[in-house]
C-alpha positions in Angstrom: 0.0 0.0 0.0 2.8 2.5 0.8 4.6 1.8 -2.1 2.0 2.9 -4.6 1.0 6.3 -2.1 2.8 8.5 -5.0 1.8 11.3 -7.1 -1.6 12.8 -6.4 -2.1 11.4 -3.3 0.7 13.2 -1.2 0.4 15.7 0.9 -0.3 18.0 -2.1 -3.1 20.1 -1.8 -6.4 19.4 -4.0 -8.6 22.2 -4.3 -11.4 20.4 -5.7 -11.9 18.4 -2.6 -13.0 21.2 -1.4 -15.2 21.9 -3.7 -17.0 18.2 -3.0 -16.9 19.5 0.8 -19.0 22.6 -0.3 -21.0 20.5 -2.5 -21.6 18.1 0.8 -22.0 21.2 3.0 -24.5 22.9 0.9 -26.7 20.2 0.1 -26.8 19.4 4.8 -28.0 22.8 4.8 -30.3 22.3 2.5 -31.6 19.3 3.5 -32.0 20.9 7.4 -33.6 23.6 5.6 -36.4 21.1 4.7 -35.6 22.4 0.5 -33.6 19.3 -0.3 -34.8 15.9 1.1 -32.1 14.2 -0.3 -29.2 16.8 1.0 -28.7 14.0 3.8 -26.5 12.5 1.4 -23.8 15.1 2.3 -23.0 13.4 5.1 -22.3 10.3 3.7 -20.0 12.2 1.1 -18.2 13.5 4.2 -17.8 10.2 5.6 -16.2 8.7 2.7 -13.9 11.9 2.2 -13.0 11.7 5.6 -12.4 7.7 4.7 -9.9 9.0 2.4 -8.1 11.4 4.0 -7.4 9.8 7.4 -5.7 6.9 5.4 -3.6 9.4 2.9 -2.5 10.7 6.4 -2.1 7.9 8.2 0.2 6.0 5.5 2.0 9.4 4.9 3.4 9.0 8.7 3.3 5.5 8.5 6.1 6.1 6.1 7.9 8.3 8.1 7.5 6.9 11.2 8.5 3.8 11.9 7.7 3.5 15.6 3.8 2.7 16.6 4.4 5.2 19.7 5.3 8.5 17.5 2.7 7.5 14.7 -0.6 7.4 16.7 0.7 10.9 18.9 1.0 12.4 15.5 -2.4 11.5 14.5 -4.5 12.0 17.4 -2.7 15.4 18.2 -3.0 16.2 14.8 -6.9 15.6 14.8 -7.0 17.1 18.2 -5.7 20.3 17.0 -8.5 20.1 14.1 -11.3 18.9 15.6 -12.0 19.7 19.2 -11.1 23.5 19.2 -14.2 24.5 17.6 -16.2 21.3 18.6 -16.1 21.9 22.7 -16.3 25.8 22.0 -19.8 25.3 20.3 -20.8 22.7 23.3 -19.7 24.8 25.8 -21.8 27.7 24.5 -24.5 25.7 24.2 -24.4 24.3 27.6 -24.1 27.4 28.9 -27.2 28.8 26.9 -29.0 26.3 28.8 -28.0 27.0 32.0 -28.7 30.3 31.9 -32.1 30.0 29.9 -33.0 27.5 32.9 -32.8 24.5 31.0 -31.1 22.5 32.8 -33.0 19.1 31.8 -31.3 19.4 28.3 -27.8 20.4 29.5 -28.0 17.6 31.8 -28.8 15.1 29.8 -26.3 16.3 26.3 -23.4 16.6 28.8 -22.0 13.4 28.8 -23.0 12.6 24.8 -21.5 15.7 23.7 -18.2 15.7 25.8 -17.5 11.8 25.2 -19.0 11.7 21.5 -21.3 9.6 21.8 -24.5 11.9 20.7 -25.2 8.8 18.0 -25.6 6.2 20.8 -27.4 8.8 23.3 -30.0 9.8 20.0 -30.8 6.2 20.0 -31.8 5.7 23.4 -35.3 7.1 25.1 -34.9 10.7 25.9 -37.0 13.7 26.7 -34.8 16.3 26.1 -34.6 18.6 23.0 -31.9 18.0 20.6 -32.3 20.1 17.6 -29.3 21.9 18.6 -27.0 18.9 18.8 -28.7 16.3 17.5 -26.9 16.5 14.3 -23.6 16.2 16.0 -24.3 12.5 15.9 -22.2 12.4 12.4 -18.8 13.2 14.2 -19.5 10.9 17.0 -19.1 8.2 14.5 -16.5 10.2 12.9 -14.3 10.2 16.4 -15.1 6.6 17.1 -14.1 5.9 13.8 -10.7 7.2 14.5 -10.2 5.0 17.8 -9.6 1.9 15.1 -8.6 3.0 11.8 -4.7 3.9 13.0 -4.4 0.2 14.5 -5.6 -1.1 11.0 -3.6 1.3 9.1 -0.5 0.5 10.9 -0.8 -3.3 11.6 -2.5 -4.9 9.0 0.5 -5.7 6.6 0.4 -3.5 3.3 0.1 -6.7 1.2 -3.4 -7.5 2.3 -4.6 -4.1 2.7 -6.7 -3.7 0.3 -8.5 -7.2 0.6 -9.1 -6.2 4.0 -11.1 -2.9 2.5 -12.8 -5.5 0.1 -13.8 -7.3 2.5 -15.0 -4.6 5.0 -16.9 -3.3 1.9 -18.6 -6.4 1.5 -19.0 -7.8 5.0 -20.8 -4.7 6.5 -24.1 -4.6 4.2 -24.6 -7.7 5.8 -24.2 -6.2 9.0 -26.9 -3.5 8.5 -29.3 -6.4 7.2 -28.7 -8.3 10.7 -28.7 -5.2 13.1 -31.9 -4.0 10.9 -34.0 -7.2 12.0 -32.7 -8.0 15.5 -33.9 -4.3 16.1 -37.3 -5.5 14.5 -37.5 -8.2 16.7 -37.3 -6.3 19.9 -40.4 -4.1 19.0 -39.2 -1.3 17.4 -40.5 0.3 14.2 -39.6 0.0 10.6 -38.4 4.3 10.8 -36.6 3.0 14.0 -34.8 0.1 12.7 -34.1 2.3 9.9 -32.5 5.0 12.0 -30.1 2.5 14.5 -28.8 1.1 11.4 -27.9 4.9 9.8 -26.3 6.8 13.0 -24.7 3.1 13.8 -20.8 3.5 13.5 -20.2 -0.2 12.6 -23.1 0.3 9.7 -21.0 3.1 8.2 -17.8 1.6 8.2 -17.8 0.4 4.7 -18.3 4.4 4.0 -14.7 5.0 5.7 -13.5 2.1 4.0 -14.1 2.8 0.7 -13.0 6.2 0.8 -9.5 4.2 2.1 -9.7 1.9 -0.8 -9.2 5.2 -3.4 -5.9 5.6 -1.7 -5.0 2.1 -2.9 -6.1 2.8 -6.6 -3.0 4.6 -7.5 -2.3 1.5 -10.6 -5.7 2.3 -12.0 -5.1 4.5 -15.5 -7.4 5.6 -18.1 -6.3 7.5 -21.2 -7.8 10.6 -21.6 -10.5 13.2 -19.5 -13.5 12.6 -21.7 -13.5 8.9 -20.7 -13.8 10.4 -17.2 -16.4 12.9 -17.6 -18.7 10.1 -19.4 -17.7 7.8 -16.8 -18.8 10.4 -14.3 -21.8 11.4 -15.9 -22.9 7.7 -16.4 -22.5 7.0 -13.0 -24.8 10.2 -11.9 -27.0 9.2 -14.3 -27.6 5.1 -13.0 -27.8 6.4 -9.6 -30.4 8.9 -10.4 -32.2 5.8 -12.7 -32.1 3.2 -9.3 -33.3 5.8 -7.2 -36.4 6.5 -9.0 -37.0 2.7 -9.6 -36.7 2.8 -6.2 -39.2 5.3 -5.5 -41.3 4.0 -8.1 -41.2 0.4 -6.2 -42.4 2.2 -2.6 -44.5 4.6 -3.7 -46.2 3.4 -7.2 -45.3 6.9 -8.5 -42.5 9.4 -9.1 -44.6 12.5 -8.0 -44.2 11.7 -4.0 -40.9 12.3 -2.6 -39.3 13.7 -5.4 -36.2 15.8 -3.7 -35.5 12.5 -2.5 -34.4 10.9 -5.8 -35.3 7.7 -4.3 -33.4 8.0 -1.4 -34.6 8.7 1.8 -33.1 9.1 4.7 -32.8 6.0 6.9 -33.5 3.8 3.3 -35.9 1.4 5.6 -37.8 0.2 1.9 -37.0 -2.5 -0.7 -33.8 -3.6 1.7 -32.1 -0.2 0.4 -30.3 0.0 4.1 -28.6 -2.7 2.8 -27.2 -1.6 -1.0 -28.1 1.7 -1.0 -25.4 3.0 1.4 -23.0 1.1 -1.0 -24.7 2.6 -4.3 -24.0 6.3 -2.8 -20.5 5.5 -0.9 -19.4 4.4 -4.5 -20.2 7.1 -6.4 -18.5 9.7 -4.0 -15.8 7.7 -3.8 -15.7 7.3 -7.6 -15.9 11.0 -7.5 -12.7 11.6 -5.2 -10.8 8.8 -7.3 -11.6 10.8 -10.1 -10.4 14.3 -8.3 -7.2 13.5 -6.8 -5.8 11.7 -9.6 -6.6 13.4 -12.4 -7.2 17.1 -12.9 -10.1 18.9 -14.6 -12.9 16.2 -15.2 -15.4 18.2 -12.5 -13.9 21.3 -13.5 -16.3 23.2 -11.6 -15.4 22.1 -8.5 -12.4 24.5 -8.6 -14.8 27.4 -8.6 -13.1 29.9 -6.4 -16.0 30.3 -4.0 -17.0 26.4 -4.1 -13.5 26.1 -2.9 -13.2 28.7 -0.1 -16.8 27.4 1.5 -15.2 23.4 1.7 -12.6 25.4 3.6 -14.7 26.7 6.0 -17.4 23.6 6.0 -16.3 22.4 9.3 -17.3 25.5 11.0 -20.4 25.6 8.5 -21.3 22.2 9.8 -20.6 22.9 13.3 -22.9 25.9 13.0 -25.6 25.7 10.8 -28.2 24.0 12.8 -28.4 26.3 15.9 -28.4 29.9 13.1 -31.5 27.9 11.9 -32.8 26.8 15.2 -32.5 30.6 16.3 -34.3 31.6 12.8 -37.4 29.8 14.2 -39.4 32.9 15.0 -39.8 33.3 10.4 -40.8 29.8 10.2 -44.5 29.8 8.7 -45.2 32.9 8.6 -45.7 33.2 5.0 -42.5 33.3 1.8 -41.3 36.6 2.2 -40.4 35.4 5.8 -39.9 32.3 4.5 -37.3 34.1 1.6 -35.7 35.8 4.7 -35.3 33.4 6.9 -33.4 31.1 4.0 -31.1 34.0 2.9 -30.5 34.8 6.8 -29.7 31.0 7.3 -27.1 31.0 4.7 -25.5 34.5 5.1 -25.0 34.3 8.9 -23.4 30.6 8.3 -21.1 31.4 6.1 -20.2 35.2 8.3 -19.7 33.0 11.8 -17.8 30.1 9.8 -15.6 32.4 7.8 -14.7 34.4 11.4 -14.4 31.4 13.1 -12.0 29.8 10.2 -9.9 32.2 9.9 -9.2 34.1 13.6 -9.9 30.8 16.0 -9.6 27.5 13.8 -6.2 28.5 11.8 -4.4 29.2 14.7 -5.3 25.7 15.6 -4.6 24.5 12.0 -1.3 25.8 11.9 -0.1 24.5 15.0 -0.9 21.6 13.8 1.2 21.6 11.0 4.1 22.2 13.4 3.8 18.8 14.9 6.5 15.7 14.7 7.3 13.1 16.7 9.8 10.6 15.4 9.7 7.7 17.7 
């Protein structure tokens, strides 16, 4: 696996990766925003990314690092630096909102999710708290628990069998969502519900992370010119547009019900779609960041200028978004010029806070992270 980490995959910087990030970002908004149904999809695009990048990293210091005891301080210092900065600033401003707006049930009961990331598990269970504020945060529990096993794979599974390991993670953990999907049934719960475990489930998006890791791998993978890529990429848009509306077609008899979902719902409880159809949409992003970091200008517009500044700032953007819109509650229904207002509002104030936050709190972070070694 080292061995073929050449080329694009270094530590060279991509900008249309953050393009796809602003593409991800955008389409969470929207979907929170109640415009795009299928904008959860973002999400999974950020898993997969996220699949990618953790593994570019971690072979990178594998490399250089020879020593288990130097590599994984590198990475979780590294991800320390990036992640919990802005994280445990937005959670402590939110618990303190709480406390002093005498809510103290919610506080109470988010604590120990939000400071241990473990919101996914905590959404699961029965609760009586609100969560509109953090709920969301789920996605980088699963992100953080993620990163508890990936260095110990990276670094001790030999880089001979690497990739069948991928394969087989790829292929193994469908399975897994089919199994978790009807033991849940079988202890009471509802289709939604059984639908929802399986989605905010770490273990059930692990083929996600893995298949962002296998692009990393793909490095002997040639094809001769751009316009074979642009069909490709375009073909492959196109036959996961062409199951989704089968799909839809299948549970709803029609294509006029559901339509910003494209056939894919969130949760995917109907025609065993929890079971393929996280692999359909895991495939085609990571097809999409094969086709990014290894060969330049096939999504040309991806290097838009301000497509590429808002992936910068996405974390922030996803960190923030929901409580701007929870706090823009007071326009909901109350007719479409509030309506108008209260979308433009959402999207301006985002991108103000994120842009603030990116560039006076999270660099400084970002930059000291860059600073890091450790050598044994």
């Amino acid at each position: 696996m080292s061995d073929t980490l050449t080329g694009h995959t270094n530590n060279n910087y991509v900008p249309e990766l953050d393009g796809f990030r602003a593409i991800a970002i955008i389409s969470v908004m929207l979907y929170h925003f109640e415009k795009l149904s299928v904008g959860w999809l973002g999400v999974q695009f950020f898993f997969v990314l996220s699949g990618y990048l953790i593994t570019r990293g971690l072979v990178i210091e594998k490399k250089k690092i020879k020593k288990f005891g130097g590599y994984i301080k590198v990475f979780y210092f590294k991800r320390i630096l990036r992640i919990f900065p802005i994280y445990f600033l937005y959670v402590i401003c939110f618990l303190l909102f709480c406390y002093f707006t005498g809510d103290i049930l919610t506080a109470k009961g988010a604590f120990i999710p939000l400071v241990t990331y473990t919101m996914n598990i905590y959404a699961l269970m029965p609760h009586t708290v609100n969560l509109a504020a953090v709920g969301y945060l789920w996605s980088l529990s699963a992100e953080e628990q993620f990163y508890l096993v990936w260095p110990l794979i990276v670094f001790f599974v030999p880089d001979f069998i690497f990739k069948k390991v991928l394969y087989a993670i790829i292929l193994l953990i469908p399975v897994c969502r089919l199994i978790m999907f009807y033991m849940v049934l079988n202890h009471g719960k509802t289709t939604d519900y059984a639908g929802l475990f399986v989605y905010i489930n770490t273990l059930s998006q692990f083929d996600a992370f893995a298949i962002g890791a296998l692009v990393v791998c793909l490095t002997d993978i040639k094809v001769k010119n751009t316009f074979s890529l642009r069909k490709g990429v375009f073909f492959a848009v196109v036959i996961f547009l062409i199951v989704g509306e089968v799909n839809l077609y299948l549970t709803n008899k029609t294509l006029s019900r559901d339509i910003t979902t494209f056939g894919y719902r969130i949760a995917m409880v109907n025609n065993y779609q929890y079971v393929w159809g996280y692999t359909l949409i895991n495939t085609l992003a990571a097809f999409a960041i094969f086709v990014i970091v290894y060969y330049k200008n096939v999504i040309p517009f991806l290097k838009n200028k301000v497509l590429v500044y808002v992936g910068k700032i996405s974390y922030g953007m996803y960190i923030f978004h929901m409580p701007i819109l929870v706090a823009l509650d007071g326009f909901k229904n109350k007719g479409v010029l509030a309506g108008v207002i209260r979308f433009i509002l959402y999207f301006i104030i985002t991108l103000l806070v994120s842009h603030f936050s990116f560039k006076y709190f999270e660099s400084y972070f970002i930059n000291l992270k860059k600073k890091i070694q450790f050598t044994d």
